[in-house]
N, C-alpha and C positions, 0 to 999 in steps of 0.2 A: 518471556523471552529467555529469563538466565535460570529462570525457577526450577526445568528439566532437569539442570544438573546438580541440582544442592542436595543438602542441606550446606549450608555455607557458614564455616569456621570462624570465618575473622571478617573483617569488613574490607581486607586488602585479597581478600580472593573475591568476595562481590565486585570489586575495582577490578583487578584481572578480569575477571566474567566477561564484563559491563564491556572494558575495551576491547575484548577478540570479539564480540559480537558487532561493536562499533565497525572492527576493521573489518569483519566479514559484509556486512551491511554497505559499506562504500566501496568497496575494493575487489570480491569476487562476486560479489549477486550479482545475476546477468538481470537486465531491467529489459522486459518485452518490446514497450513502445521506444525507445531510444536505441534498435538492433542489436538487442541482447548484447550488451556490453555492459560493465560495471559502471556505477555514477562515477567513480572518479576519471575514470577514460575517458566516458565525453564530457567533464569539465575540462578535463584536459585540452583535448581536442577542440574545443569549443573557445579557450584562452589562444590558443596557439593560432586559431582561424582568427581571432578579434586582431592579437598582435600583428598577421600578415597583412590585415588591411591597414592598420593604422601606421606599421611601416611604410608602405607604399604610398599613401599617403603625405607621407614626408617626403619622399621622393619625387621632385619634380623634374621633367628631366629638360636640359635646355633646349635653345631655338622650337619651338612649338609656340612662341607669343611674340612672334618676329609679328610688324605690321606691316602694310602694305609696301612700305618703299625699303624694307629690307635689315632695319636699322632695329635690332631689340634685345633680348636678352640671350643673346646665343652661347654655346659656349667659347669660342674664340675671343667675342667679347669680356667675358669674364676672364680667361688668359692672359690678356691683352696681344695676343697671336693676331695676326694678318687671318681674313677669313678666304 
């Protein structure tokens, strides 16, 4: 992988080597089966889809657990507004 471009000096340029190949490796390689995008995109992507559902999630929104005679958690209820 880093061996192309040696001979290597010091063991802090095998360390530089080591990490542009790291950041090339997640960051611009396009990956086939994932739509040619870099891994770290669609982790990205894929963190930000997990957070929109489990926002939503938390979101409940009122009156939809009203029962039959009218009386439940609406939001006027939670007001204390007249409905």
């Amino acid at each position: 992988m880093i061996r192309r471009r040696g001979p290597w000096r010091t063991l802090e340029a095998v360390e530089f080597a080591t990490l542009e190949w790291v950041d090339w490796f997640n960051h611009r390689r396009l990956l086939e089966p994932i739509g040619n995008i870099p891994p770290a995109e669609a982790e990205a992507r894929y963190y930000a889809q997990t957070e929109d559902v489990a926002m939503a999630a938390c979101l409940k929104p009122y009156g939809l657990r009203q029962n039959r005679s009218g009386s439940g958690n609406s939001a006027m209820d939670h007001l204390g507004l007249p409905a």
